[in-house]
C-alpha positions as CSV (number, residue, x, y, z in Angstrom):
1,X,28.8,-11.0,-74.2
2,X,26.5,-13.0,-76.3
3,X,27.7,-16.8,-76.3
4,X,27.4,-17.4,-80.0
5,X,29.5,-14.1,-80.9
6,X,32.1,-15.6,-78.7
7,X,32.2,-19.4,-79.9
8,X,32.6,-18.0,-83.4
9,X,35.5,-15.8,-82.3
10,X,36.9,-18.8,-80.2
11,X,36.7,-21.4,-83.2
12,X,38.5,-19.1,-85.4
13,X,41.3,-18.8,-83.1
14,X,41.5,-22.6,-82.4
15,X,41.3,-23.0,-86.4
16,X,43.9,-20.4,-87.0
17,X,46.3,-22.2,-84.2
18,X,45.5,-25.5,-86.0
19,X,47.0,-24.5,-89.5
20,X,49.7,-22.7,-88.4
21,X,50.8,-26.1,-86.4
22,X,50.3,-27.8,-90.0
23,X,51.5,-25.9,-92.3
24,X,54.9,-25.9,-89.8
25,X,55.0,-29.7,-89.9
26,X,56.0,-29.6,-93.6
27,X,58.6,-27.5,-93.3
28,X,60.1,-30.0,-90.2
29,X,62.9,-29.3,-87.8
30,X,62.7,-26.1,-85.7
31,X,60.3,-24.1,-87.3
32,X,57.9,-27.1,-86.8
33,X,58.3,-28.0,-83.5
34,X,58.7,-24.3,-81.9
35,X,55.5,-23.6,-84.1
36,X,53.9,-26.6,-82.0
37,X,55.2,-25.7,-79.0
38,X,53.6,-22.1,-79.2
39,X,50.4,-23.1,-80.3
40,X,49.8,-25.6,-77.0
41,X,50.9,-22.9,-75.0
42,X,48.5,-20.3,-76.2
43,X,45.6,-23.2,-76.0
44,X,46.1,-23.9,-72.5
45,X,46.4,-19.9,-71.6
46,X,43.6,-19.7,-73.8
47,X,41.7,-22.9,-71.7
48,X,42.4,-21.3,-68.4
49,X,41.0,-18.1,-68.8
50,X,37.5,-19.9,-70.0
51,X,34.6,-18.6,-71.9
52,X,32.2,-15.7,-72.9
53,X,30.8,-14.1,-70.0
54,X,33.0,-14.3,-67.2
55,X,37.2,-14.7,-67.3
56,X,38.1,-17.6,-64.7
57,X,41.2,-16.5,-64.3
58,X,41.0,-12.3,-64.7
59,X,37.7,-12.0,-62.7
60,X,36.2,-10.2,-65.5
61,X,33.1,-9.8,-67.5
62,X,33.3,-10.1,-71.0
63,X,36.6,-10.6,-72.8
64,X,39.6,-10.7,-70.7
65,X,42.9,-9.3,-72.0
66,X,44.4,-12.2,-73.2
67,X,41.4,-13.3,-75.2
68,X,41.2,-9.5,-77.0
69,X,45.0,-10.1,-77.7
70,X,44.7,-13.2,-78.7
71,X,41.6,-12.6,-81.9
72,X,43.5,-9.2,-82.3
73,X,46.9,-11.4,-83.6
74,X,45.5,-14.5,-84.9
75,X,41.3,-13.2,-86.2
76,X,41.7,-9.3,-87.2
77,X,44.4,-8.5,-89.8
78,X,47.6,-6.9,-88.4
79,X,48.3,-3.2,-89.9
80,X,50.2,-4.1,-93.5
81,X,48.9,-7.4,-93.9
């Protein structure tokens, strides 16, 4: 996988976590800090299974499963959106 195709796909994800963490700080209280707390957890599964060419953690080449979830929910637009 070409390294450039990926940081693009990466910083979109990171940037899509990002405003969904501040948009959910104005509305305060639950929504806010569940919204937080779902966010760091999909930047540090995201961290541990590393970068373009080779999955850390999956042993694989190219995009593991969890990054091909994760720009399928937060990149790509869901059916009916």
């Amino acid at each position: 996988m070409d390294e450039s195709w990926f940081r693009l796909v990466s910083d979109g994800v990171w940037r899509y976590l990002d405003e969904v963490v501040a948009h959910a700080k104005g509305e305060r209280g639950t929504l806010a800090r569940e919204a937080g707390r779902t966010a760091a957890a999909w930047r540090t599964l995201l961290r541990l299974h590393g970068g373009a060419g080779h999955c850390r953690r999956c042993r694989r080449r190219g995009l593991c499963l969890v990054w091909q979830v994760a720009i399928g929910y937060f990149i790509r637009r869901l059916p009916g959106q």
